[in-house]
DRENRODO-890987 format. One line per field, with one value per residue (C-alpha): residue number from 1; x negated, y negated, z. Coordinates in steps of 0.05 Angstrom, whole numbers, plus 32768, in hexadecimal, padded with zeros to 4 digits. Each point is the difference from the previous one (the first is absolute). Layout:
num = NUM / ...
east = X / ...
north = Y / ...
up = Z / ...
END
This chain:
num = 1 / 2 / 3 / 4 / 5 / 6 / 7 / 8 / 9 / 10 / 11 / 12 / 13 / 14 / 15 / 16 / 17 / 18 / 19 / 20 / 21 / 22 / 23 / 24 / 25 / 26 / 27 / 28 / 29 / 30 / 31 / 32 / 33 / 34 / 35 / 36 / 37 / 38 / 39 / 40 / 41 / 42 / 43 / 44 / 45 / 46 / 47 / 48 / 49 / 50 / 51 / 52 / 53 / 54 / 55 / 56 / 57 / 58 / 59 / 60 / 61 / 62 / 63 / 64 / 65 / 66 / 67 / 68 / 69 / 70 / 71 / 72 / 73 / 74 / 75 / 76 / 77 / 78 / 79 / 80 / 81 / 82 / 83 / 84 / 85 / 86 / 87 / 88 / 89 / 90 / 91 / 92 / 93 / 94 / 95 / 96 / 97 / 98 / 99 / 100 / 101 / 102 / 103 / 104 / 105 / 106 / 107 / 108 / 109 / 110 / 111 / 112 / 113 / 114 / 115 / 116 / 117 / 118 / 119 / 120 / 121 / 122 / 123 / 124 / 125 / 126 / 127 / 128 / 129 / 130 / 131 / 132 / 133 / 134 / 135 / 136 / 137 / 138 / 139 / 140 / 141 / 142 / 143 / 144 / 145 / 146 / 147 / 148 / 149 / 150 / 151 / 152 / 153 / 154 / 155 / 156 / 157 / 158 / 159 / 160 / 161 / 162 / 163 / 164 / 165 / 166 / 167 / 168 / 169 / 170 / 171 / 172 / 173 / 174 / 175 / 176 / 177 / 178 / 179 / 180 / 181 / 182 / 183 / 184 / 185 / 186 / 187 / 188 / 189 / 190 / 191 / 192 / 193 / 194 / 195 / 196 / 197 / 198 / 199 / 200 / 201 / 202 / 203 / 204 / 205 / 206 / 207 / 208 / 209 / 210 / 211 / 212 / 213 / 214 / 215 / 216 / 217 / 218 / 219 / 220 / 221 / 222 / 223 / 224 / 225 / 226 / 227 / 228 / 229 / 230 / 231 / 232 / 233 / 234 / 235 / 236 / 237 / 238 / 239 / 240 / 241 / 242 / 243 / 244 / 245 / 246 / 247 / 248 / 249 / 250 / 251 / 252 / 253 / 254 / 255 / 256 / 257 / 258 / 259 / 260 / 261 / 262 / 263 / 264 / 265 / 266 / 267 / 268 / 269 / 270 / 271 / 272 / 273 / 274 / 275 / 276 / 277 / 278 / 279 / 280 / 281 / 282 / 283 / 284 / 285 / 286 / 287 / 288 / 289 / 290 / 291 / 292 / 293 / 294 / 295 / 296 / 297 / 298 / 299 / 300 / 301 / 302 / 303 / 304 / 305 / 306 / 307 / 308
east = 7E4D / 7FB3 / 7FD4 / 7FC6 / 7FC2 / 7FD4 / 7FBB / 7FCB / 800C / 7FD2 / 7FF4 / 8005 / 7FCD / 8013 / 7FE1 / 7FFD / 8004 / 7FCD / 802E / 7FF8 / 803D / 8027 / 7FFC / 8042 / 7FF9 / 7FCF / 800B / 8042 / 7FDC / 7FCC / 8042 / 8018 / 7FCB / 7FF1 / 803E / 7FEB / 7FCB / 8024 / 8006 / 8039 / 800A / 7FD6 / 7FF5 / 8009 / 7FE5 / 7FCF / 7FBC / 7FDF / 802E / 7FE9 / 8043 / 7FEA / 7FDB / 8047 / 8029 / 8049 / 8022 / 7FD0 / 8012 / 8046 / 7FFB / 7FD1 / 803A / 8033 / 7FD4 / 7FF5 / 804E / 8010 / 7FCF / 802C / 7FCC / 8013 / 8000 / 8020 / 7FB6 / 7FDB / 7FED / 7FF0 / 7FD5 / 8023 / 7FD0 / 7FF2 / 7FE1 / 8042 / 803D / 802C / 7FCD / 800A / 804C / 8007 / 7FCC / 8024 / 8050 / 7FE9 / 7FDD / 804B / 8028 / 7FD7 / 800C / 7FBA / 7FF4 / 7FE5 / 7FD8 / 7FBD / 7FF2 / 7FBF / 7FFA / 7FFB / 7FB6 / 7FE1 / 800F / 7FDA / 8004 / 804B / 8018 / 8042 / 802E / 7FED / 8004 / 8041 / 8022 / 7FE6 / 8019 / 8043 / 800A / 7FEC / 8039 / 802D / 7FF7 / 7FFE / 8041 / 800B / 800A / 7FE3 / 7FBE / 7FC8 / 7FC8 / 7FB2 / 7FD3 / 7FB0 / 7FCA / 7FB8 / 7FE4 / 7FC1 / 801A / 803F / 7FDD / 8039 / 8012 / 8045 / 7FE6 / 802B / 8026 / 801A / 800E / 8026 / 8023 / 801D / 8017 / 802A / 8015 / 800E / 800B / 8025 / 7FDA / 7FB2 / 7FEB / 7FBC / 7FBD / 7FC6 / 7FBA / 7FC8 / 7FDA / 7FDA / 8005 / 8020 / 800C / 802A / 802C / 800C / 801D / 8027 / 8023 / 8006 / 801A / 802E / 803A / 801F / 7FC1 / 7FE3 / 7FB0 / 7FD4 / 7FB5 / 7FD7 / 7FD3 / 8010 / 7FD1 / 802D / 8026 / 7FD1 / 8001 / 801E / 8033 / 8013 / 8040 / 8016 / 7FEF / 802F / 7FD9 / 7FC5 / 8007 / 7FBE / 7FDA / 7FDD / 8035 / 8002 / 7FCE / 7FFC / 8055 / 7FF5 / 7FDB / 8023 / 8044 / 7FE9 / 7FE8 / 803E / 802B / 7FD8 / 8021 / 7FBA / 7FDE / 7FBB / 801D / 8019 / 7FB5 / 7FE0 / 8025 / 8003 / 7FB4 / 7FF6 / 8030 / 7FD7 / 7FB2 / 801B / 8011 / 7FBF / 7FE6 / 801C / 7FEE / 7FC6 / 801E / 8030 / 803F / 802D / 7FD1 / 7FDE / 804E / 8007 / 7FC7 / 8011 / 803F / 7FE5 / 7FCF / 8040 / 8021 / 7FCD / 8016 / 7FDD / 8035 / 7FFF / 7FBB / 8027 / 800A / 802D / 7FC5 / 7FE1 / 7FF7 / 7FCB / 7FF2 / 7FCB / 7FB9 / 7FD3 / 7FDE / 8040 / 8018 / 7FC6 / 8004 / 8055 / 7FEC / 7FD0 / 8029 / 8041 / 7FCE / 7FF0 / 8051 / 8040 / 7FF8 / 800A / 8036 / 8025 / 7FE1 / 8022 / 8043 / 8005 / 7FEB / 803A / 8033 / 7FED
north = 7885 / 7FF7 / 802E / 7FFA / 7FFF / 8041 / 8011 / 7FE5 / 7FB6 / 7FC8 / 7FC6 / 7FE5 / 7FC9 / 7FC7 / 7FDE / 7FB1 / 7FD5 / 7FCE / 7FBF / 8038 / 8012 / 8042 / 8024 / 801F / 801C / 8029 / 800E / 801E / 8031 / 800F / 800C / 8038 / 8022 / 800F / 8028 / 801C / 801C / 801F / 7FC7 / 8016 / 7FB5 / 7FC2 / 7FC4 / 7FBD / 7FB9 / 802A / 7FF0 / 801D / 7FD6 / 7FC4 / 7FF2 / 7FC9 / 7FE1 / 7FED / 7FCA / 8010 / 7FF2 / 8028 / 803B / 7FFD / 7FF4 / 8041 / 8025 / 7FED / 800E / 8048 / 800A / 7FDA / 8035 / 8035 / 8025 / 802E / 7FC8 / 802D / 802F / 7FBE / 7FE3 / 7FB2 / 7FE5 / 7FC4 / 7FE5 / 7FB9 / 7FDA / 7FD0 / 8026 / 7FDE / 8013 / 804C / 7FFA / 7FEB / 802F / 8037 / 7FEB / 7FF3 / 804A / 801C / 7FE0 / 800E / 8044 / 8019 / 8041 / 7FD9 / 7FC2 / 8012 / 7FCA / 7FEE / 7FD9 / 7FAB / 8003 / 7FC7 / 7FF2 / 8037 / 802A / 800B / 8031 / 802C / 7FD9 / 7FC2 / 803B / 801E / 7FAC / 7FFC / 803A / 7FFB / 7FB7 / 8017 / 8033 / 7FD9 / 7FC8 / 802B / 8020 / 8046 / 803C / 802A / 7FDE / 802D / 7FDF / 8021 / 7FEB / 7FF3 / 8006 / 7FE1 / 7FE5 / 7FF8 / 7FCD / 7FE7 / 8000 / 8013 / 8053 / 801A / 8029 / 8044 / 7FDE / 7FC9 / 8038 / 8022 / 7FC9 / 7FE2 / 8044 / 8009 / 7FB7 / 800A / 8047 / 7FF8 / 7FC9 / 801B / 8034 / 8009 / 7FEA / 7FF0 / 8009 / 7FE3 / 8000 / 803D / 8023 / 804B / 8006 / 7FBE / 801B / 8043 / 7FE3 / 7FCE / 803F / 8030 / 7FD4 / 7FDA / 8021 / 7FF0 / 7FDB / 8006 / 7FF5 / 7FF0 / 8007 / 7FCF / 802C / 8041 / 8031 / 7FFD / 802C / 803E / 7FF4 / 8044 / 7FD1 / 7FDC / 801E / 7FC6 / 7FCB / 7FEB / 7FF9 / 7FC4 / 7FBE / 7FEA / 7FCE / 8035 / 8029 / 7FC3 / 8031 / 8041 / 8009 / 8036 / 8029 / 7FF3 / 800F / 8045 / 8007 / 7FE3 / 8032 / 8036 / 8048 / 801F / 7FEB / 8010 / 7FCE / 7FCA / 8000 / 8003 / 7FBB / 7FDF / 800D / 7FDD / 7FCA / 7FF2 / 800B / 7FC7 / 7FD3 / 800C / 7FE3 / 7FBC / 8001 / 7FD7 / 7FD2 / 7FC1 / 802A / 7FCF / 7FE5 / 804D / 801F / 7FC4 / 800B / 8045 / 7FF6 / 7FC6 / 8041 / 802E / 7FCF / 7FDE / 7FC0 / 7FC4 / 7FE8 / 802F / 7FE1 / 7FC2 / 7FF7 / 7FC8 / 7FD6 / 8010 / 803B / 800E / 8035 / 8035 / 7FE5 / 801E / 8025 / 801A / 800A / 803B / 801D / 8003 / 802C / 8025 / 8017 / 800B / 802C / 8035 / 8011 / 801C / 7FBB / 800F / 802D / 7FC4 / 7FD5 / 802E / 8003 / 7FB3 / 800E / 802E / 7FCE / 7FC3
up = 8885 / 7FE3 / 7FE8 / 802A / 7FE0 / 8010 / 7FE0 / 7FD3 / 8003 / 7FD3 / 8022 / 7FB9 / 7FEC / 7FEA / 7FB9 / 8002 / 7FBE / 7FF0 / 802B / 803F / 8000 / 7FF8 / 7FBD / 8005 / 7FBD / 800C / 8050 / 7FDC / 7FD5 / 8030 / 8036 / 7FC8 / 7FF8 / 804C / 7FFE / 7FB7 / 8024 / 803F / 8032 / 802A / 8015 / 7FF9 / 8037 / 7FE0 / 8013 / 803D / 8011 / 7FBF / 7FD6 / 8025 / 8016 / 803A / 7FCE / 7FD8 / 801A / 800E / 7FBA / 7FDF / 802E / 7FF4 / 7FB4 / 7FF5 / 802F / 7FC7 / 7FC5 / 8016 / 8018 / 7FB3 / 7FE2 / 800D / 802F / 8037 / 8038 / 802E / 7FF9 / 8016 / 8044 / 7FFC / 802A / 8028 / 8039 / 8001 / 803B / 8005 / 8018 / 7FCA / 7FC8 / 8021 / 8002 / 7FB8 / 7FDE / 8031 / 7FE8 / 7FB1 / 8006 / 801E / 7FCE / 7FC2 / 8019 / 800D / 8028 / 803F / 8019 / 8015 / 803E / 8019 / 8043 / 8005 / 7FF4 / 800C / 8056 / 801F / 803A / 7FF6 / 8036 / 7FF4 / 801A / 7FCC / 7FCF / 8013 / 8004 / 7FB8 / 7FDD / 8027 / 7FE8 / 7FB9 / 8002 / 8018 / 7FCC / 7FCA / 801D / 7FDD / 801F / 7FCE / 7FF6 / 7FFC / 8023 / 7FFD / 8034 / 7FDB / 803A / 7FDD / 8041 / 7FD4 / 7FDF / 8021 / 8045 / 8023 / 8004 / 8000 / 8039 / 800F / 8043 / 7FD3 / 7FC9 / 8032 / 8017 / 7FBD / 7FEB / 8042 / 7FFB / 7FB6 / 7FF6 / 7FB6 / 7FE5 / 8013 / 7FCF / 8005 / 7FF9 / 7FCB / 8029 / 7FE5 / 8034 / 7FF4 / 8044 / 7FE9 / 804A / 8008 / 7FC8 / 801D / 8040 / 7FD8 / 7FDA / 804B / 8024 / 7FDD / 7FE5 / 7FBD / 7FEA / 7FC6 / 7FFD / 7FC6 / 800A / 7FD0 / 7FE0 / 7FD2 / 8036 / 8031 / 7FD7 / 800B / 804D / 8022 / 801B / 7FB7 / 8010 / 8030 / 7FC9 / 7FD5 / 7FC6 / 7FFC / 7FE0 / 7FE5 / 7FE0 / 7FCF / 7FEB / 7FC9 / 7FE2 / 802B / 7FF2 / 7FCC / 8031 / 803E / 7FE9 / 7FE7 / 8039 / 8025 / 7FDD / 7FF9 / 801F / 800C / 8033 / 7FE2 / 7FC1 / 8032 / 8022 / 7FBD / 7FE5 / 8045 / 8001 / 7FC6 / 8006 / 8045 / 7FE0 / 7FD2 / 802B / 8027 / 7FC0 / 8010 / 804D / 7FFF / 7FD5 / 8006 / 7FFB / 7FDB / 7FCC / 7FED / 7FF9 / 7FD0 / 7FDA / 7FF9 / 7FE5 / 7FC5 / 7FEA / 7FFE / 7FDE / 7FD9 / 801C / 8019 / 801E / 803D / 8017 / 8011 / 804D / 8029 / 802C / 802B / 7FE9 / 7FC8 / 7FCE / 8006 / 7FFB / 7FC5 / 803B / 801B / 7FC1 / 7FEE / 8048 / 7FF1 / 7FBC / 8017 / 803B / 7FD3 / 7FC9 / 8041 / 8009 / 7FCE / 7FE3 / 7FC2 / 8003 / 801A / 7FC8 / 7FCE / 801E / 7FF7 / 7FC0 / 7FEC / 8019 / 7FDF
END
């Protein structure tokens, strides 16, 4: 049986070489030291490693680098949703067989206005092509982007119709509420808030863990936190994990995690995003620092330090 994943999980970035494609030398390093600094898991290939912005091959190929690397695949969620069904069903079998943790599957996003029963047909042909019983399928609800919600009747539904293979849920929505009734009322379903305040909610307990976008830098703190026996320590990491991700609220998400990461790794490299995506402007660039300089920044800065 799998391991499944529980509690701070990086939706890892992904670095891009100069021909725009995947820098799997360095996406390998970067990989190792998420867990060097206390990931408990790490979602590949997601929306913050601009997964829908790869074609297939490219997918697949970065899913056997990191399995060939010797990491802990079975730690890692990969994110599988593709508009076309096959696309899904590939991504979602190569993910099983490498032996990854679990597939992480947002809904066909570009037809909108999909109601649960188009919902339920499409995850129930997806199992069925990919035909194991023990695949460990993650449902991602991003209605903000996707346009279509994984809403909690269709939750409900695929776990009853699918009661082994539905394991949880990624919400990245941002509605605390929505996540709460996802954990009460579904049993045996694990839910992972996006963001690392959630964590400090008097209901945290429901959650999971949270698999987030900033924990590329915020990991340190947030798996202290995590872990931490105290409750007054728990708050006191969580709290900062979160006031540093406030930092990049304003901000296109993607491009200021990336930016971060070339300063903590003195590395140009990490500016570099797929189109159409673009890097921070010079404007957003000195709103990004100044933001970062009024959290535990630099605590952070000097843990990356340590372990290069």
């Amino acid at each position: 049986m799998r391991t499944r994943p529980r509690g701070i999980i990086a939706a890892a970035a992904t670095p891009i070489a100069e021909d725009l494609t995947v820098d799997g030398s360095r996406l390998i390093v970067h990989l190792r030291r998420l867990l060097e600094l206390g990931c408990d898991g790490i979602n590949l290939l997601g929306t913050t490693g601009e997964a829908t912005s790869l074609p297939l091959d490219a997918r697949i190929d970065t899913m056997c680098d990191v399995r060939n690397a010797g990491l802990p695949v079975e730690r890692f969620l990969v994110g599988t949703g593709a508009a076309a069904l096959e696309d899904a069903v590939a991504l979602t079998s190569a993910a099983h067989e490498l032996g990854f943790g679990g597939a992480l599957l947002l809904p066909p996003f570009y037809y909108k206005g999909i109601d649960t029963a188009g919902l339920v047909a499409y995850v129930a042909e997806l199992v069925r092509r990919v035909g194991r019983p023990d695949l460990a399928l993650y449902l991602y609800h991003f209605p903000a982007l996707s346009g279509i919600p994984w809403t909690l009747e269709t939750l409900t539904e695929l776990k009853t119709r699918f009661p082994a293979t539905i394991k949880g849920l990624k919400d990245s929505s941002g509605d605390l509420d929505y996540s709460r009734q996802a954990a009460q009322r579904i049993e045996d379903f694990d839910v992972f808030p996006s963001a690392e305040g959630a964590l400090t909610a008097p209901d945290a307990s429901l959650f999971a863990g949270c698999i987030s976008a900033t924990a590329n830098i915020t990991a340190p703190l947030a798996s202290a936190g995590w872990h931490a026996h105290e409750p007054a320590l728990r708050s006191a990491k969580i709290g900062a994990a979160a006031r540093l991700r406030d930092a990049f609220t304003s901000l296109p998400l993607i491009a200021a995690v990336k930016e971060t990461l070339a300063g903590l790794y003195s590395d140009v490299t990490w500016h570099r995003l797929l189109p159409p995506l673009r890097p921070l402007s010079v404007d957003e660039s000195t709103k990004l620092s100044s933001a970062l300089a009024a959290t535990e920044f630099e605590s952070v800065q000097a843990i990356f330090a340590k372990l290069s």
